[in-house]
N, C-alpha and C positions, 0 to 999 in steps of 0.2 A: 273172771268167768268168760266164756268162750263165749262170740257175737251170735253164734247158731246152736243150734240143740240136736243132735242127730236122733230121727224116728229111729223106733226099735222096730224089728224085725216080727212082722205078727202074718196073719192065717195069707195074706196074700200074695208072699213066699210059697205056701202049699198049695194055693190054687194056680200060681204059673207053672206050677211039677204035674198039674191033673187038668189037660186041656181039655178032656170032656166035660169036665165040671164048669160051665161056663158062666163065673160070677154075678152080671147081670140078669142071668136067666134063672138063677134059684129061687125059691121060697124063702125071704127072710122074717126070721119068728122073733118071737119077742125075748126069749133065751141069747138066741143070736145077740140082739142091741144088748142085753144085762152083760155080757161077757166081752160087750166091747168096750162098758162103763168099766170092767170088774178092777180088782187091785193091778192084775197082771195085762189085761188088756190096755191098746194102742190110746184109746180116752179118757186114762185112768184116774184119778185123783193126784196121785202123783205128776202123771206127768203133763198134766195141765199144770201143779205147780212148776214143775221143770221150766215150762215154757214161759210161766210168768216173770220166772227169777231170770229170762237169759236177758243179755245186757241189749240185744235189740228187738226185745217184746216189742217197746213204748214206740219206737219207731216203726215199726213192722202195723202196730195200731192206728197211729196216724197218717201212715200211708194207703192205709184200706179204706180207713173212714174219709180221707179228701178226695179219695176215685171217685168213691161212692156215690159223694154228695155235689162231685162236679158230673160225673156220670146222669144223675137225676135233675139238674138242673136246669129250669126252665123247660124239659118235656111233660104237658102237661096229658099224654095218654100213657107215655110208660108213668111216670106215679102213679095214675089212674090204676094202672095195672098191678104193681108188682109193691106200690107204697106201706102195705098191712102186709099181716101173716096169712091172711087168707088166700088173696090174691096172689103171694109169693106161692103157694103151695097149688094155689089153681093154676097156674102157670107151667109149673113141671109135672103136672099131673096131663095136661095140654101134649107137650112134648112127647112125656111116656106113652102115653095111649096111640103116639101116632107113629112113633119108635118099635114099638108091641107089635104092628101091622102084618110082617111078615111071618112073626109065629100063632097067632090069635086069629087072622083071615082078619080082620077087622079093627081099622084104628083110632082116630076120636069120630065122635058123636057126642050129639048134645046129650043125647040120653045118658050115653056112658059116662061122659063128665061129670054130670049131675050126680051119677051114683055113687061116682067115685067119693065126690065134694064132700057128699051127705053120708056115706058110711066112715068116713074119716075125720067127723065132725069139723068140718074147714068151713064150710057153708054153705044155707040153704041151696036148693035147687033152684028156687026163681034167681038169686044172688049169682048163680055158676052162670045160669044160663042171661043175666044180663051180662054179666061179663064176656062172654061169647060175645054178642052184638057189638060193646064196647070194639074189642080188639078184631072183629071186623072195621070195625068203622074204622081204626086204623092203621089199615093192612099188616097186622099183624099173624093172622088166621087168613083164610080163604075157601069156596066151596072145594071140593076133589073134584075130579074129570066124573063124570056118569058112569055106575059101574051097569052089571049087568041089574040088579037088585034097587031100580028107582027108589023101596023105600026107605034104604038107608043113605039118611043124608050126611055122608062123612066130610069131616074138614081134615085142611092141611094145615100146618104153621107156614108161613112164608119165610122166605132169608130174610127178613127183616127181625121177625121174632128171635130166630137162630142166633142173628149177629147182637141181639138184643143181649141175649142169655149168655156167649159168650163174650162179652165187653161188661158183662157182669161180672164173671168168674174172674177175667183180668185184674178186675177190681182187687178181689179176694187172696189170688193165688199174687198178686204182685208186691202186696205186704207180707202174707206165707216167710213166702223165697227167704225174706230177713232174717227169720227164723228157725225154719227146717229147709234143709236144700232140696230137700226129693219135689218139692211143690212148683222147684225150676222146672225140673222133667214134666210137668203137667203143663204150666206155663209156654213152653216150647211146643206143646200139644193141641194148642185150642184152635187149630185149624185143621186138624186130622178126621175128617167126619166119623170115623169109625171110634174114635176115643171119646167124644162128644156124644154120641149117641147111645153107646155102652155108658158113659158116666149118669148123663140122663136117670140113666133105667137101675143102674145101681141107686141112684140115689134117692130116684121114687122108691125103690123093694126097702130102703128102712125108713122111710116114711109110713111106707104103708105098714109096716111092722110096728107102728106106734113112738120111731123117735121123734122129740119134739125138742128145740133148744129150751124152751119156757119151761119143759120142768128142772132144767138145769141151774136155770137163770131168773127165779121168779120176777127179779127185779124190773127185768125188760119188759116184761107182759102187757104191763100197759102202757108202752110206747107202740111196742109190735101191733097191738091190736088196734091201734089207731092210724086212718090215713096221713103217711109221712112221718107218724110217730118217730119213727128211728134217725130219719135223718134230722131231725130235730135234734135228736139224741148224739148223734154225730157231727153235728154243727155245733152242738157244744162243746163236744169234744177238740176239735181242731180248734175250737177262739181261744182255745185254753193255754198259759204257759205250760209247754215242753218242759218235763224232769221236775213240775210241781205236781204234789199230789192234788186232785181234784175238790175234794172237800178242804183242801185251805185257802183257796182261791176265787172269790166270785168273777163271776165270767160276764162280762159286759156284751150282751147280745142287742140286737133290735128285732123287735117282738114281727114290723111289718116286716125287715130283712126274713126273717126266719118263714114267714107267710109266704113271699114271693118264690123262695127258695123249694116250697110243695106246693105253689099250687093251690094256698087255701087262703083261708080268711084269717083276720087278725084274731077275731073270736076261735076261731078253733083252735089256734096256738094256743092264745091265753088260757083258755078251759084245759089241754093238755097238762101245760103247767102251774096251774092250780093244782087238778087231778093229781098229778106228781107229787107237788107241796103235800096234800090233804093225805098221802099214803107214808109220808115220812123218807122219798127219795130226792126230795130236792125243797130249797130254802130260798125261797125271794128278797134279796134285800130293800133296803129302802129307796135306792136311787136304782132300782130297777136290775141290776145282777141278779146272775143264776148262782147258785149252791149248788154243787152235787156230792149229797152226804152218802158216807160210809158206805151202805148196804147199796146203794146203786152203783156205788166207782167200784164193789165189789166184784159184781154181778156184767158189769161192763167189762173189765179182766177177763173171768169165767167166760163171758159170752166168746171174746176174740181168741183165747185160750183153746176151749174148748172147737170152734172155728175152724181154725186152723190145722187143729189136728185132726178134725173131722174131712177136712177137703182130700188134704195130704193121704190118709188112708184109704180113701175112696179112691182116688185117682192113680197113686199106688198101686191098689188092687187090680185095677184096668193097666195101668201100662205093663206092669209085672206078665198079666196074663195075656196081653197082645205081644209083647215082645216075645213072648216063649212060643205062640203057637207062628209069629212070622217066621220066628228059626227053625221051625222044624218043617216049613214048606218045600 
């Protein structure tokens, strides 16, 4: 079997032929994300298995998950920030609103944030609007210059945030690459403001259309929705033997390593993985090894799987339709 998978050719081919149609700027509906899941579309069922079966998935996986989890380590305001699914989702919600600026007259607010949070069930209002404060306190945000309109108090992300978000995607797009090559051409990208800021905004419009990975992936849910959950999740992953499947192997972790490693307490790891144990994803041995049975090594595939060719498409779609409207200047 071939070490890469080549993406199939899907709608982002049509929208570099229609430069008015300008992909980040659309409405996307929830029709839209169903026909991206569908038999035929670029998320399919299928070719998530494609991707599973290629011969450098398992590498392409453990290269994502050790960015990740060295990326996140030891800062203890970016976990603060982006460690759950909420605060990943408050984060490019962040970005988008202030991206939005020059077609909308107006770009983040608390106000707006908030609304966003709370119609998109991410999280409460008082929650959004601590988080604001947080990612000041970090320079991660900042007030705007004074417009003419005192009462709108707009914020800005700082290049910190910016360089936050892409040393993320690095993460992401640099295991990709192992798998699908178009995820190089993004990679080769992450300093282009104008692709970065268009991805942004593609990515919130199916968000805000209702994609979520958790209904793909039930399994992950309650790592996702817990602070550092995932990388918990991913530090398992890498202490693991390479080319053994996960459920036949217990994984010899240290409960305070894994603590230091988000940021939290010994008790809140342990309570995670209990919680795990108590749902039937994961099995504690006696001398203290982790299990990770069947329906969550499932679900972990599915997630990077699915990932992968989520990034790929989106990015795709933006440089498809940036390179088509550069040529014809």
């Amino acid at each position: 079997m071939s070490s890469t998978v080549e993406i199939h050719p899907y709608s982002s081919r049509v929208l570099a032929a229609r430069p008015h149609d300008v992909p980040w700027r659309r409405v996307i509906s929830r029709q839209h994300i169903g026909q991206l899941l569908s038999e035929h579309g670029p998320l399919s069922p299928k070719r998530r298995a494609e991707i599973k079966a290629a011969q450098s998935f398992d590498l392409a996986v453990r290269c994502t998950a050790e960015k990740l989890v060295e990326h996140h380590h030891g800062n203890r305001i970016v976990n603060a920030i982006i460690s759950d699914r909420g605060r990943f989702f408050a984060t490019i919600f962040m970005l988008d609103l202030h991206f939005r600026r020059h077609d909308e007259g107006i770009g983040l607010t608390p106000g707006r944030l908030k609304d966003l949070c709370v119609a998109q069930r991410i999280c409460s209002a008082t929650r959004a609007g601590a988080l604001l404060s947080l990612m000041k306190f970090g320079g991660y945000i900042e007030p705007a210059q004074p417009g003419s309109d005192a009462r709108v108090r707009e914020l800005v992300p700082t290049d910190r945030l910016i360089a936050q978000q892409r040393a993320r995607w690095h993460c992401h797009l640099s295991g990709t690459a192992k798998v699908l090559p178009d995820a190089g051409r993004a990679l080769a990208s992450l300093d282009d403001q104008q692709f970065f800021e268009a991805t942004v905004r593609l990515l919130s419009s199916h968000f805000r259309a209702g994609f979520r990975f958790n209904d793909h992936t039930p399994g992950l849910r309650l790592f996702s929705e817990r602070n550092g959950g995932m990388l918990v999740l991913f530090s398992l992953l890498i202490a693991s033997e390479p080319g053994v499947s996960l459920h036949q192997q217990p994984i010899q972790v240290s409960i305070s390593e894994l603590a230091r490693r988000i940021n939290a307490s010994r008790i809140h790891v342990l309570k995670l993985l209990r919680d795990a144990e108590a749902h039937g994803l994961l099995a504690r041995c006696e001398d203290g090894a982790v299990l990770v049975l069947p329906p969550l090594e499932n679900d972990i595939a599915d997630f990077f799987a699915l990932s992968q060719l989520w990034i790929t498409y989106l990015t795709t779609t933006v440089l498809d339709y940036l390179d088509e409207a550069r040529s014809q200047r």
